[in-house]
C-alpha positions as CSV (number, residue, x, y, z in Angstrom):
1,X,0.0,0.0,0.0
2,X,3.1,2.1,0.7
3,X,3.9,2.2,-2.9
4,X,-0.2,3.2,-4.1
5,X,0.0,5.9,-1.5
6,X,3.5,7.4,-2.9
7,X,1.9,6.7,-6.4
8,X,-1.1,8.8,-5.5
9,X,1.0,12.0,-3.9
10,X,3.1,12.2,-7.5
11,X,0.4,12.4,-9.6
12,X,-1.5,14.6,-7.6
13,X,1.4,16.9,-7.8
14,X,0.7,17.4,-11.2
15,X,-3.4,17.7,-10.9
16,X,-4.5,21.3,-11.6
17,X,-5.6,23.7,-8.7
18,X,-9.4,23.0,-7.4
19,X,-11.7,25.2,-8.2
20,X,-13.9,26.4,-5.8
21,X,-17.7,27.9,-6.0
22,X,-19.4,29.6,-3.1
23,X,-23.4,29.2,-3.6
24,X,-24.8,32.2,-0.8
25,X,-27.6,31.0,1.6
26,X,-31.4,31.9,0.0
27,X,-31.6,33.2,3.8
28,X,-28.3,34.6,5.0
29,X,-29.4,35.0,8.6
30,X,-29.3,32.0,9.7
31,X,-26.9,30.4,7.4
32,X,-24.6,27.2,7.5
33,X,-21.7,26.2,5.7
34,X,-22.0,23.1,3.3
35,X,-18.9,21.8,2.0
36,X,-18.9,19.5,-0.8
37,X,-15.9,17.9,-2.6
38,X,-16.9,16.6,-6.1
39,X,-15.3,15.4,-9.5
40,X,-18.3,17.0,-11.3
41,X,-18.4,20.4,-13.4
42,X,-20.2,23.2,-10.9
43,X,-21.7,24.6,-13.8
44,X,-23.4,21.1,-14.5
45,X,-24.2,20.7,-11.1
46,X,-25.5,24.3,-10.5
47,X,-29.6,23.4,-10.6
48,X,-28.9,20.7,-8.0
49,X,-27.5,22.6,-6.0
50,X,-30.2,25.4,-6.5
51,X,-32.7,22.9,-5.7
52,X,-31.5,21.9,-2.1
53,X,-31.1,25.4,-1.3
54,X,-34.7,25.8,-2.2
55,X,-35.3,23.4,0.2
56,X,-32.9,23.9,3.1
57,X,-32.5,28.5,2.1
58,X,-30.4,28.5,5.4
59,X,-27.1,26.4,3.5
60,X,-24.4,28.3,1.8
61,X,-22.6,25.5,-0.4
62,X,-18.9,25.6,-0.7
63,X,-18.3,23.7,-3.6
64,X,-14.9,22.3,-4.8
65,X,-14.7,21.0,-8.2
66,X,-11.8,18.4,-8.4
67,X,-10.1,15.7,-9.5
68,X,-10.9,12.7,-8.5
69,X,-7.3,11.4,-7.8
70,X,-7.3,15.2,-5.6
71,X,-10.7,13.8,-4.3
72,X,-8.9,11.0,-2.5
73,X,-6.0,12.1,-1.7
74,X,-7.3,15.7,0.1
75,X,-10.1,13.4,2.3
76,X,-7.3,11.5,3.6
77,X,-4.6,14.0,4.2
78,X,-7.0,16.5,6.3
79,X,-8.3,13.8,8.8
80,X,-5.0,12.0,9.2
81,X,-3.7,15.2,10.5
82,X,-6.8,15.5,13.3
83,X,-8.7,17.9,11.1
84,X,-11.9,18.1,9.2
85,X,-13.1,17.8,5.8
86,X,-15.7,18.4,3.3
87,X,-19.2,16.9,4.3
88,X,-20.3,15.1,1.2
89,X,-17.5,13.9,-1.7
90,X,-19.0,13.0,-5.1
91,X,-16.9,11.1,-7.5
92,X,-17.1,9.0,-10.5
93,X,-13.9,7.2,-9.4
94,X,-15.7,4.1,-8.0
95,X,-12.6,2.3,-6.8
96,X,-11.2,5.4,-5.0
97,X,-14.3,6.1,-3.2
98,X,-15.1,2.4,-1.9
99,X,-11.4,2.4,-0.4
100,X,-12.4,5.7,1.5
101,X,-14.6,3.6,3.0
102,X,-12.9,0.3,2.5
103,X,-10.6,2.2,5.4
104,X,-12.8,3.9,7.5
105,X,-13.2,7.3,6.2
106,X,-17.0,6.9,5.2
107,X,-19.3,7.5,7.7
108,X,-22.1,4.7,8.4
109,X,-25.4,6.5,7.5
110,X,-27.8,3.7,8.7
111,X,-30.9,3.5,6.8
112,X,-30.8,7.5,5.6
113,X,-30.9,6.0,2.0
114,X,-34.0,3.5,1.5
115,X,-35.1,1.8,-1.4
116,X,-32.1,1.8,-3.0
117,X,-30.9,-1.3,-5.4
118,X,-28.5,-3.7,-3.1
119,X,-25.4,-3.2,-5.9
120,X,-25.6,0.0,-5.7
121,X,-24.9,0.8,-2.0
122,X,-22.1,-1.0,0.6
123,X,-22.0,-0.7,4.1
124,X,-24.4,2.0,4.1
125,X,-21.6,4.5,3.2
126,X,-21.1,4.6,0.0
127,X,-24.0,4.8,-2.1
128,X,-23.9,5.3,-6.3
129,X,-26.4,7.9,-7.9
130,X,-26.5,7.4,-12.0
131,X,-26.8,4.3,-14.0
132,X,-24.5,5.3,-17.0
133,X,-23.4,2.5,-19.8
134,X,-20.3,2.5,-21.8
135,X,-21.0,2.7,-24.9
136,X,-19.6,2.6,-29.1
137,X,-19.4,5.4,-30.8
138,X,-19.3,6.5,-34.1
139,X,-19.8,8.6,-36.8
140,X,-22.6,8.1,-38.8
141,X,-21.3,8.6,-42.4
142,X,-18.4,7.3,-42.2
143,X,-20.7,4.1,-42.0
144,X,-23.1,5.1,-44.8
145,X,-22.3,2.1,-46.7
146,X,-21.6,0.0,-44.0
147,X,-23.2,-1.6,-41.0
148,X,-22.2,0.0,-37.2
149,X,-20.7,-3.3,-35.0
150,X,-23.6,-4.2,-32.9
151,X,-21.1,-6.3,-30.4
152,X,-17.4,-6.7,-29.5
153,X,-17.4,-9.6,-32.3
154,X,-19.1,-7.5,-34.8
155,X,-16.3,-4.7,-34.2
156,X,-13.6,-7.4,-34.3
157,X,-14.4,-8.5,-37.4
158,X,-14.8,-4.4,-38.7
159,X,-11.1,-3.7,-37.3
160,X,-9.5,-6.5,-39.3
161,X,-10.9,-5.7,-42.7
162,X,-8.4,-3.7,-44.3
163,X,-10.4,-2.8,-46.9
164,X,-13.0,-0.6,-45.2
165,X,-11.1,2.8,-44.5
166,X,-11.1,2.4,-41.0
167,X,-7.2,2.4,-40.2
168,X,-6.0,4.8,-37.6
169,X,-9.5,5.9,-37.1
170,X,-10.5,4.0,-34.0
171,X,-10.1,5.6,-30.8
172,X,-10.3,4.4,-26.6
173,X,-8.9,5.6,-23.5
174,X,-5.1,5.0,-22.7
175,X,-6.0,2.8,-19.7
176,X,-2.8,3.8,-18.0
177,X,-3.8,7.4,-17.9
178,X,-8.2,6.9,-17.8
179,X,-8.7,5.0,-14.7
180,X,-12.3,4.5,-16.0
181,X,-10.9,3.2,-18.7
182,X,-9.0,1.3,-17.1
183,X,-11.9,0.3,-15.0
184,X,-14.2,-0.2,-17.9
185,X,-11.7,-2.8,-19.8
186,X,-11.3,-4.6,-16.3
187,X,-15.1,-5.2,-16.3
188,X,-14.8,-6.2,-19.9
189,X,-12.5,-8.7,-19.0
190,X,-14.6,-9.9,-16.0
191,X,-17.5,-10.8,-18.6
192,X,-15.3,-11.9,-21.8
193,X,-11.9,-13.5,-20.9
194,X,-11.5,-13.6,-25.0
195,X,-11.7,-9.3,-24.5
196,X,-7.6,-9.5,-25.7
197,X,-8.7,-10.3,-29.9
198,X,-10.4,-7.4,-29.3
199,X,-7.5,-5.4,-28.4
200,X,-5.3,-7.3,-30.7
201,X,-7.6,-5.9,-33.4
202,X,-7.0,-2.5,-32.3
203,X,-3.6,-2.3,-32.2
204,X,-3.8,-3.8,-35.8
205,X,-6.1,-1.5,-36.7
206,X,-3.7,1.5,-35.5
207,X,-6.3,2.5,-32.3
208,X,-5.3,6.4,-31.0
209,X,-5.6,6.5,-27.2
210,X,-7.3,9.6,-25.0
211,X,-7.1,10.0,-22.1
212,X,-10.9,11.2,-22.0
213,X,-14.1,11.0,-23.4
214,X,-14.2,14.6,-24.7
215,X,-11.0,14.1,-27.0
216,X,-12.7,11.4,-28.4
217,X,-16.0,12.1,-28.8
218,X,-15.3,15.7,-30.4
219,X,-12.9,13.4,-33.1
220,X,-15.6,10.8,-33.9
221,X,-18.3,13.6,-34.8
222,X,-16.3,15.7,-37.2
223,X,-15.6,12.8,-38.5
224,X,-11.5,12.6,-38.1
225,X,-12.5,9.2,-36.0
226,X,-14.7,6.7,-37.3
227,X,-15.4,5.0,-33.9
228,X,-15.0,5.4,-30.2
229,X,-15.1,2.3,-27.8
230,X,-15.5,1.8,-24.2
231,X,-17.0,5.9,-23.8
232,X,-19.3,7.0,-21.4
233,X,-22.3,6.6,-22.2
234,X,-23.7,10.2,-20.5
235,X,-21.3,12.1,-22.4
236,X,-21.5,10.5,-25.4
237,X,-25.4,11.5,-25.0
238,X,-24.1,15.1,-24.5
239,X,-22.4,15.2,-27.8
240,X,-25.6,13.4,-29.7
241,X,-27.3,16.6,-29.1
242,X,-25.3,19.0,-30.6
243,X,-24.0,16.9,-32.9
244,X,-26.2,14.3,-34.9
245,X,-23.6,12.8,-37.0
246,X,-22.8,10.8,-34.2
247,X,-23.9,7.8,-32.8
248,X,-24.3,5.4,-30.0
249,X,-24.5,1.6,-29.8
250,X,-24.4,0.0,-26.0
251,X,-22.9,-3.6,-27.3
252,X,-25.4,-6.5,-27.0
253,X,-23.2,-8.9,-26.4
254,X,-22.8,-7.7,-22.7
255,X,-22.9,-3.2,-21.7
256,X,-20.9,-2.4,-18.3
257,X,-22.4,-0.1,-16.4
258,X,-20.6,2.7,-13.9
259,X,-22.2,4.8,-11.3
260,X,-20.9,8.1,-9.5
261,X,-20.6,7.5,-5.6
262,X,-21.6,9.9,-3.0
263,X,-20.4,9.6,0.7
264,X,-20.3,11.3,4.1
265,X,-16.7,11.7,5.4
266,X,-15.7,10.2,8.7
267,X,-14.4,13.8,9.5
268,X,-17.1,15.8,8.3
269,X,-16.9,19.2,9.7
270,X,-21.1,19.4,9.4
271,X,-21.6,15.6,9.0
272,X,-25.6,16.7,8.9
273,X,-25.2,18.6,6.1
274,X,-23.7,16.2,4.7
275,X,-26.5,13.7,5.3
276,X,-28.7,16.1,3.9
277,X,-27.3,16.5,1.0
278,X,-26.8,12.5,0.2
279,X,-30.5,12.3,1.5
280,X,-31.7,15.0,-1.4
281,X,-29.4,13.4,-4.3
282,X,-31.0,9.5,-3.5
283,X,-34.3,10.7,-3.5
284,X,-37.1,11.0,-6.2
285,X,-36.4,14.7,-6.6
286,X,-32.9,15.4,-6.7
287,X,-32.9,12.3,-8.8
288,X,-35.3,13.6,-11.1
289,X,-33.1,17.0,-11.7
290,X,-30.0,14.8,-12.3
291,X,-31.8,12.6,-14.9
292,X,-33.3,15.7,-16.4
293,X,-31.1,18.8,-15.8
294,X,-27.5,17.2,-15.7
295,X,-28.4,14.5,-18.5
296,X,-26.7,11.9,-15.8
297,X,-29.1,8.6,-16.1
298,X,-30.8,8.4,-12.7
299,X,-30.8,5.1,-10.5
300,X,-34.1,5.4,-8.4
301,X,-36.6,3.1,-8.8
302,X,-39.3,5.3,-8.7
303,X,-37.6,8.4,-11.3
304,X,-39.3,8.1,-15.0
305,X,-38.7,9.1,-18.1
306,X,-36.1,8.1,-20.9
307,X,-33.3,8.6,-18.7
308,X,-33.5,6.7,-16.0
309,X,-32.3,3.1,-14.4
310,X,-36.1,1.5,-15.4
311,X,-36.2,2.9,-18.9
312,X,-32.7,1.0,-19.6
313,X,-33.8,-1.8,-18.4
314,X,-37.0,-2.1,-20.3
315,X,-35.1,-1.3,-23.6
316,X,-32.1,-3.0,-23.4
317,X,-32.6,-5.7,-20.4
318,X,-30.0,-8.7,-19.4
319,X,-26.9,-7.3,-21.7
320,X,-26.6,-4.3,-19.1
321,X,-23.9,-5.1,-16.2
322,X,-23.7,-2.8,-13.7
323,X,-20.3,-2.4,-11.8
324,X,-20.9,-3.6,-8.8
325,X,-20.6,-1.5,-5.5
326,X,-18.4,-3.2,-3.0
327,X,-14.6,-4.2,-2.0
328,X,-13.8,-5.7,-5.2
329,X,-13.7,-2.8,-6.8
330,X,-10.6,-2.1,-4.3
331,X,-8.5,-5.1,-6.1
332,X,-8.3,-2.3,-8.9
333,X,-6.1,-0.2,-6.9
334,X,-3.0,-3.3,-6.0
335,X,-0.3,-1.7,-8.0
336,X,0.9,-5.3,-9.1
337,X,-2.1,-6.5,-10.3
338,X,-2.5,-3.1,-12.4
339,X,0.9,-3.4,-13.6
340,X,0.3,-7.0,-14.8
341,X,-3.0,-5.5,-16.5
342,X,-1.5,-2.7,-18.3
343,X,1.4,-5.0,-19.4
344,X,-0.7,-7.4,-20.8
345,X,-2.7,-4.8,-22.5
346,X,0.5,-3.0,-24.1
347,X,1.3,-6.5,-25.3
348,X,-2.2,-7.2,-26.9
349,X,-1.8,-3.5,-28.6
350,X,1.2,-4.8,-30.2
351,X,0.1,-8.9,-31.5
352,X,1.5,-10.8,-28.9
């Protein structure tokens, strides 16, 4: 762990400074300071926030837009040294967030959070909020005369014809820089242990690697790249509406499934704020603005509409795989196993 936790300070060295956003109290008089740590955009966020204040006017919110890597690291340098932290962290860094609480810096909420699905919560700290697929995409004339892969084996097959115009216009993340890409080609491995040909394919095919979605997705709809793989399905979704030459296909073979945690810190310094706030994003309301106002799928049972956990399910059923919430998710994080990973994937880039 020694060498994960000298791994972490480096490259946190070389994150950019946090931003931070103070929302004022709707009623100043009585105010109270919420403090929120979170790896999404403020500006995305900002009706969510606008929402809870409606509904608790005395809160001014302090929020600190981050990386997630700076996430981590911040929660556990400011209550190892006897302070206090923020009083809610949001992250889409699943691993990172289960190890907070994996080592004791999550507070136990009891039953705050009810009716929530059992893969989606653990321990009753760490609880995840969207349902968002990763998905295919790509760029719908450059496929005008020929069919989009509807699975991995479909998009094998695609790669390896050389006849098709598709060299060195394939794109995914560069899993040693994306740890959700890293985390999504785990996954993939978990439910296909053939995943490699795909990867061999790739490298044959001259893939580019990102080291985000955006990079990709703004190449696949001008039309430089003819396909993205393994993207997030919520940005993706982003993109399709400004840009319709793109498309999105969430494989049928199998479609995994990531979901942004939320957790009360140990250390809190207003642990009911905190609460609060957690309480507000899991229920039907603050669900319903994430699933409508952020774009971000929703994961409540009860939220309808087209974006939301039940409206997936109906339309694309057994071929989604969520990631499930819990310590396995920590095995992503052993330095040796991620070195063997990324090894083996460097290898499968290059035919061997």
């Amino acid at each position: 762990m020694r060498l994960l936790f000298v791994l972490l300070i480096f490259c946190s060295m070389a994150l950019p400074a946090q931003a931070q956003t103070v929302l004022p109290a709707k009623n100043p008089g009585a105010s109270q300071r919420l403090t929120i740590y979170s790896s999404l955009d403020e500006n995305v966020s900002r009706s969510l926030m606008a929402a809870f204040q409606e509904r608790f006017p005395q809160v001014e919110v302090h929020y600190h837009e981050m990386q997630t890597l700076e996430i981590y690291e911040r929660v556990i340098q400011e209550a190892d040294s006897g302070g206090q932290t923020a009083d809610l962290l949001l992250s889409s860094a699943m691993d990172l967030q289960v190890k907070l609480a994996n080592d004791g810096y999550a507070e136990d909420v009891g039953s705050l959070v009810g009716n929530w699905p059992a893969w989606a919560k653990w321990r009753n700290s760490v609880f995840g909020l969207t349902f968002e697929p990763s998905v295919i995409v790509y760029h719908k004339p450059s496929f005008a005369e020929l069919k989009p892969p509807a699975n991995r084996a479909e998009l094998i097959k695609l790669l390896s014809d050389n006849d098709n115009n598709l060299f060195r216009r394939a794109a995914t993340y560069d899993i040693e820089r994306a740890g959700l890409g890293f985390l999504f080609l785990a996954r993939d491995q978990e439910h296909d242990r053939n995943i490699w040909r795909l990867i061999n394919a790739m490298g044959s095919a001259g893939v580019k690697l990102y080291s985000n979605s955006s990079s990709i997705l703004e190449r696949v709809a001008d039309g430089r790249l003819a396909l993205g793989y393994n993207i997030l399905g919520s940005y993706a979704q982003i993109w399709l509406d400004r840009f319709p030459d793109l498309g999105i296909i969430l494989p049928e073979d199998f479609t995994v499934v990531m979901s942004r945690i939320a957790l009360v810190p140990r250390d809190a310094r207003q642990p009911q704020l905190g609460r609060q706030m957690l309480s507000f994003l899991t229920s039907v309301e603050g669900q319903t603005i994430m699933a409508r106002d952020l774009k971000l799928p929703a994961l409540h049972p009860n939220v309808t509409g087209e974006n939301t956990v039940s409206a997936f399910r109906s339309r694309f059923g057994a071929r989604l795989r969520p990631i499930p919430i819990g310590p396995g998710l920590v095995a992503y994080l052993d330095q040796v196993k991620r070195a063997r990973f990324i090894d083996r994937w460097n290898r499968a880039l290059r035919g061997e």
